[in-house]
C-alpha positions as CSV (number, residue, x, y, z in Angstrom):
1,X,103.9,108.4,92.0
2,X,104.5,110.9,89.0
3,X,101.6,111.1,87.0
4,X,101.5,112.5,83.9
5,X,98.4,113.4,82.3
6,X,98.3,114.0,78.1
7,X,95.8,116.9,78.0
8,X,95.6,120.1,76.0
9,X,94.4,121.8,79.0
10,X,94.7,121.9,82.6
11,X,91.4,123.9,82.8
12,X,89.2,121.1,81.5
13,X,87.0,119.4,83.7
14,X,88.2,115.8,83.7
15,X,91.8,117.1,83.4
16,X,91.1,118.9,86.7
17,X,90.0,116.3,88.4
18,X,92.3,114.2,88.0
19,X,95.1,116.5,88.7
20,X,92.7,116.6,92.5
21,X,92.5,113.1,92.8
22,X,95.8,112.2,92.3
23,X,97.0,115.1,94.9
24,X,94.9,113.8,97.9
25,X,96.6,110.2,97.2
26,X,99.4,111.7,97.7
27,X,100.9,112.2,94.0
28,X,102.7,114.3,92.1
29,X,100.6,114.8,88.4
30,X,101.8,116.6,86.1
31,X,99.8,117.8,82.7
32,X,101.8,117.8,79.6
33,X,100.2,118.8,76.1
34,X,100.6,116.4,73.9
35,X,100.7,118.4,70.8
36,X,104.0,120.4,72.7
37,X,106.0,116.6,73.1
38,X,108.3,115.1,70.8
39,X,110.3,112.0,70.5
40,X,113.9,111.0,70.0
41,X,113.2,107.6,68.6
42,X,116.6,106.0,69.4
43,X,117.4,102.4,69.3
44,X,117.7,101.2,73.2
45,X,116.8,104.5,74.5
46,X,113.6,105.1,73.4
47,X,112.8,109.3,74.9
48,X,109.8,111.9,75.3
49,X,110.4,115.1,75.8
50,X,108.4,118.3,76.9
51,X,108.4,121.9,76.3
52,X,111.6,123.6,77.2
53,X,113.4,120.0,75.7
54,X,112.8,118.8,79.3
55,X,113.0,114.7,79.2
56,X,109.2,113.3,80.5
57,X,110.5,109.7,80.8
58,X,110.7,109.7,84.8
59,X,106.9,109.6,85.0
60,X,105.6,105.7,86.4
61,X,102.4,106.4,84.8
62,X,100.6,108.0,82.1
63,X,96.6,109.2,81.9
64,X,96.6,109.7,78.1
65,X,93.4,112.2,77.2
66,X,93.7,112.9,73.8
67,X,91.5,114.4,71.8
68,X,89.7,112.8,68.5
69,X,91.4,115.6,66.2
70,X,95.0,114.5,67.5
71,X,94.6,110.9,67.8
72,X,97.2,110.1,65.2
73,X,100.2,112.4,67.0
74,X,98.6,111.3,70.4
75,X,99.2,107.7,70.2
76,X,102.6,107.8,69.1
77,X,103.3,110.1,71.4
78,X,102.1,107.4,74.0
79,X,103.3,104.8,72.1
80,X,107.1,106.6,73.0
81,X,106.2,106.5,76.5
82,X,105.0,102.7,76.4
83,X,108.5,101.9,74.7
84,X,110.0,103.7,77.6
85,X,108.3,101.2,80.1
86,X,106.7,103.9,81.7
87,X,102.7,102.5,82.3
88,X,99.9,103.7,80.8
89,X,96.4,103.5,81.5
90,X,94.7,102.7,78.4
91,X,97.3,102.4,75.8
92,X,98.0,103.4,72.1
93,X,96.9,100.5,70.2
94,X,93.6,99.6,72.3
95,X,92.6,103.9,72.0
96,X,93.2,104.0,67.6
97,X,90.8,100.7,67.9
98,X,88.1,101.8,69.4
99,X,88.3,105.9,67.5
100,X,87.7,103.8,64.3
101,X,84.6,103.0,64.9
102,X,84.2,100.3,61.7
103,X,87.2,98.4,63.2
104,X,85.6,98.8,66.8
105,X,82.1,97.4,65.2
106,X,84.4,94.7,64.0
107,X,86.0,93.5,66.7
108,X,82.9,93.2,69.1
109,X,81.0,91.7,66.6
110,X,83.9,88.6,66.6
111,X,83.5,88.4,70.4
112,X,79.9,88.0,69.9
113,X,79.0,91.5,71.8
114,X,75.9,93.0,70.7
115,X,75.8,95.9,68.1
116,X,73.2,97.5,66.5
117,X,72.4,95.8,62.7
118,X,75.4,97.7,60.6
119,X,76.2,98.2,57.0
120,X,79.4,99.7,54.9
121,X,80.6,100.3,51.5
122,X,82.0,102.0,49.5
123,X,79.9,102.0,45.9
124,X,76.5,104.0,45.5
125,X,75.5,101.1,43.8
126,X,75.3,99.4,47.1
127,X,72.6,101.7,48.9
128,X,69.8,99.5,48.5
129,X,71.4,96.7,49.9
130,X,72.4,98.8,52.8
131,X,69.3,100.3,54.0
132,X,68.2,96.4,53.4
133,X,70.4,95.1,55.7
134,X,69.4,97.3,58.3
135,X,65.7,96.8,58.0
136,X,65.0,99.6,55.8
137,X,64.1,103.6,57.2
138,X,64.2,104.7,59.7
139,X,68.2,104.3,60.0
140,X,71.3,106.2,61.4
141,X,74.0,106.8,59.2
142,X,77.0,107.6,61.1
143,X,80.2,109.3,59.8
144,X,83.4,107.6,60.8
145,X,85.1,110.8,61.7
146,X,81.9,112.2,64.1
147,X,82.4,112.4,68.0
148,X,79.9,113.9,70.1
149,X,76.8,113.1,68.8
150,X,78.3,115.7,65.2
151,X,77.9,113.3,62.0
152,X,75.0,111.3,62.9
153,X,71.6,111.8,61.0
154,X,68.6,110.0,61.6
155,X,66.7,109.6,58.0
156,X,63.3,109.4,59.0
157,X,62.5,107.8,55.5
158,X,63.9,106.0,52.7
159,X,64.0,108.7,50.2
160,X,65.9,110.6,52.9
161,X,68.0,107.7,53.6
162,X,69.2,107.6,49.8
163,X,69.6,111.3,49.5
164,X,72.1,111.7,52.5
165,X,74.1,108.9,51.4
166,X,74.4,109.7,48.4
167,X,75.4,113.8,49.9
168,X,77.9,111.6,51.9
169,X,79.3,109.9,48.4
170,X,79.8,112.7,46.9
171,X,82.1,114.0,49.5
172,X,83.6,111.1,49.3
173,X,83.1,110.1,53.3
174,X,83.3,107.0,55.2
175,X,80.1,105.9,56.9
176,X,78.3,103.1,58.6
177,X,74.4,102.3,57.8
178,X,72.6,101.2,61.0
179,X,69.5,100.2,62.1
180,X,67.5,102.8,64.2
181,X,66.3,101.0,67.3
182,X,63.1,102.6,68.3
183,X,62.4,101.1,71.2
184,X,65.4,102.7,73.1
185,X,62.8,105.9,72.8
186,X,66.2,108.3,72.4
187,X,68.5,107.1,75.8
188,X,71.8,105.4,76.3
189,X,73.2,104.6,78.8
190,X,77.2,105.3,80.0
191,X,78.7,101.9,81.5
192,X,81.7,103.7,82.8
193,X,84.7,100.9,83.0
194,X,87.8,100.6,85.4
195,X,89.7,97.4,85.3
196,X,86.9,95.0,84.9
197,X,84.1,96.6,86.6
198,X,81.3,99.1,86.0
199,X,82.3,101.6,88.4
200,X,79.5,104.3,87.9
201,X,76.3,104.4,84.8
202,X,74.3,107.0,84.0
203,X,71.3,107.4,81.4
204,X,71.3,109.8,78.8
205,X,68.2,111.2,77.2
206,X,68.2,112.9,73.9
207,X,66.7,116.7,74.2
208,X,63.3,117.5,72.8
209,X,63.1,117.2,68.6
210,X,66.6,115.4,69.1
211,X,67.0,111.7,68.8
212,X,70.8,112.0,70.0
213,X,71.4,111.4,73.7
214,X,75.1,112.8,74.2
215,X,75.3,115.3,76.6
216,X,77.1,117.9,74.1
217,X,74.3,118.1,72.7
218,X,71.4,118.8,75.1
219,X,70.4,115.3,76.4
220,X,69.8,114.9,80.2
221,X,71.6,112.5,82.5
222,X,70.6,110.7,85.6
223,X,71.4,107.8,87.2
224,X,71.1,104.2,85.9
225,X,70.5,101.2,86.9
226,X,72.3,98.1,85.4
227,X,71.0,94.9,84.5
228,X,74.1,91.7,85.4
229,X,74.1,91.2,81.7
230,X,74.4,95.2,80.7
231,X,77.5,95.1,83.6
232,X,78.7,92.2,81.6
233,X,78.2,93.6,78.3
234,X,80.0,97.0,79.1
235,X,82.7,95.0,80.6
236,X,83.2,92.7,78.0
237,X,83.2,96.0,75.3
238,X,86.0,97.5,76.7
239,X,88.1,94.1,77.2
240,X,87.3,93.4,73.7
241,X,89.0,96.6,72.5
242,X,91.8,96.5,75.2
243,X,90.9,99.4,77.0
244,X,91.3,99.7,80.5
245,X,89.5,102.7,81.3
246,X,86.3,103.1,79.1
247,X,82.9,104.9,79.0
248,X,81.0,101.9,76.8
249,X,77.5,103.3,75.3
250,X,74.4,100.9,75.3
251,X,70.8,100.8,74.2
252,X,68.3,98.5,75.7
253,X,66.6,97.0,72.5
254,X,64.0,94.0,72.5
255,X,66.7,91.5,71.4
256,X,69.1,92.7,75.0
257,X,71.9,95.6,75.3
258,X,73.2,96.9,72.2
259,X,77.1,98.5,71.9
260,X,76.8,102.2,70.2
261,X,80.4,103.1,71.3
262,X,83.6,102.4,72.8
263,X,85.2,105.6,74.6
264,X,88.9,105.7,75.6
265,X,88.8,109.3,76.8
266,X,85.7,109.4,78.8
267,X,84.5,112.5,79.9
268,X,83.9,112.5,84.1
269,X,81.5,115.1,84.6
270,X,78.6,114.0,83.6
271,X,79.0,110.6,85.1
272,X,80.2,112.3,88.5
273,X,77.6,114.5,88.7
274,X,74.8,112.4,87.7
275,X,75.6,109.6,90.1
276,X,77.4,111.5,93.1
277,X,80.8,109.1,92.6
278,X,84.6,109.8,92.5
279,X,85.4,108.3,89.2
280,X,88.6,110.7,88.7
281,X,89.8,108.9,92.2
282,X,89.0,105.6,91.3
283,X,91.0,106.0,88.0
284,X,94.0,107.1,90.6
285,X,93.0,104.4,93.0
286,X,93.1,101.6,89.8
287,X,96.8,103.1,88.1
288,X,98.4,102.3,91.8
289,X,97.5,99.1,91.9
290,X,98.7,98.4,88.5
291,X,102.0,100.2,89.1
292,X,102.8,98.7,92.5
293,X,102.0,95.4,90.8
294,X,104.3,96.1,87.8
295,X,106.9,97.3,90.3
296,X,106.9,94.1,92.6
297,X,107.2,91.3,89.2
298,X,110.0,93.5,88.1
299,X,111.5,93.0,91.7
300,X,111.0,89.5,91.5
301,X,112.2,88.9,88.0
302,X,115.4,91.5,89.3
């Protein structure tokens, strides 16, 4: 197969594994920059091209990895290549769901998936009512446009809780109010999704004076254990969202597992190192199943 994989860089560690993975199966990937393609958005014809105006439509599959800061130009980017017919592994649509994480919170609430208590609006004159929701301080407000572990604030006390949102109002961001689960004691865990199984977890623990677990930010990771209902839950996340491929955050609470995130990029070395496993192959080992499947219906149909 010719794999092409959306990526700024070549040097970056889940770029480069992939680009490994899919050469000892025997493929030929390829890794574009997305921010470098454009489209020709013809009637019939849809086309993607490359630097140098060379045409990127004879690719059978696409590993989008696009970055939170291009998402917008990203998915239509992929959105050219799905027109195209050309497969891809998580596609536009399902990736701009789950980077807005109010509509994500949305749509796993309707399926009934567990979430953490969360609040939003838009008027000041709504705090109260939103830290009310949530059970009061302590709470985690949570901009919309934070990745990483950047935006989130734990306020520690009411007062605090009020002050920040109304810094946040006056800046005039988007946030989500939501109730601080102190049992989790600071971890996560990473439910990392193929297809519909848990292929690999690990758990996170926030860094000292942190309450944060991500990685980026100092947390430790080691190897987790899942629970049938936490497989089911992770698996059930990603579906919800229509991802294929996803790195679904939980947090055991009293009440079961808990949904922080949705990731349609997941990052592969943390989960690779912390539990020994060849994710990046799997992902390669998943795409030619689904292509050699596409490719023998279209035969039949032909």
């Amino acid at each position: 197969m010719k794999i092409c994989i959306l990526s700024r860089s070549s040097f970056l560690y889940s770029t480069r594994r992939l680009i490994e993975a899919a050469k000892i199966r025997g493929h030929e990937p390829r890794v574009v920059d997305v921010l470098k393609c454009y489209v020709n958005i013809m009637s019939g014809n849809p086309q993607v091209f490359g630097p140098n105006d060379l045409s990127l439509n004879n690719f059978d599959a696409v590993i989008p990895r696009i970055g939170n800061s291009v998402t917008f130009y990203g998915a239509a980017i992929l959105r050219q290549f799905e027109m195209a017919g050309i497969y891809a592994v998580n596609e536009s649509t399902p990736i701009t769901r789950s980077r807005d994480k109010l509509r994500a919170h949305q749509i796993l609430s309707t399926k009934n998936i567990g979430t953490p208590i969360t609040g939003f609006a838009h008027s000041p004159k709504n705090t109260e009512a939103l830290i009310r929701l949530v059970g009061g301080a302590p709470l985690i407000l949570k901009l919309l446009e934070g990745t990483q572990g950047k935006g989130v604030i734990l306020a520690e006390t009411r007062k605090a809780a009020e002050s920040v949102i109304e810094a946040f109002g006056g800046l005039n961001a988007f946030f989500l109010v939501q109730e601080f689960i102190k049992e989790a004691g600071g971890a996560d865990i990473r439910c990392f999704v193929i297809g519909e199984k848990v292929v690999a977890s690990m758990q996170r623990q926030a860094g000292e004076g942190d309450f944060r677990s991500n990685l980026h930010r100092g947390g430790r990771a080691s190897l987790a254990k899942l629970t049938p209902t936490e497989r089911k839950t992770a698996v059930n996340a990603a579906k919800a969202l229509g991802l294929r491929i996803a790195g679904v955050d939980l947090i055991r609470s009293n009440r079961g597992p808990l949904v922080l995130e949705v990731n349609s990029s997941p990052g592969l070395e943390g989960i690779e190192k912390a539990t020994g496993k060849d994710v990046a192959g799997m992902i390669i080992e998943y795409i030619e199943k689904q292509v050699s499947g596409l490719k023998k219906n279209r035969t039949v149909i032909g």
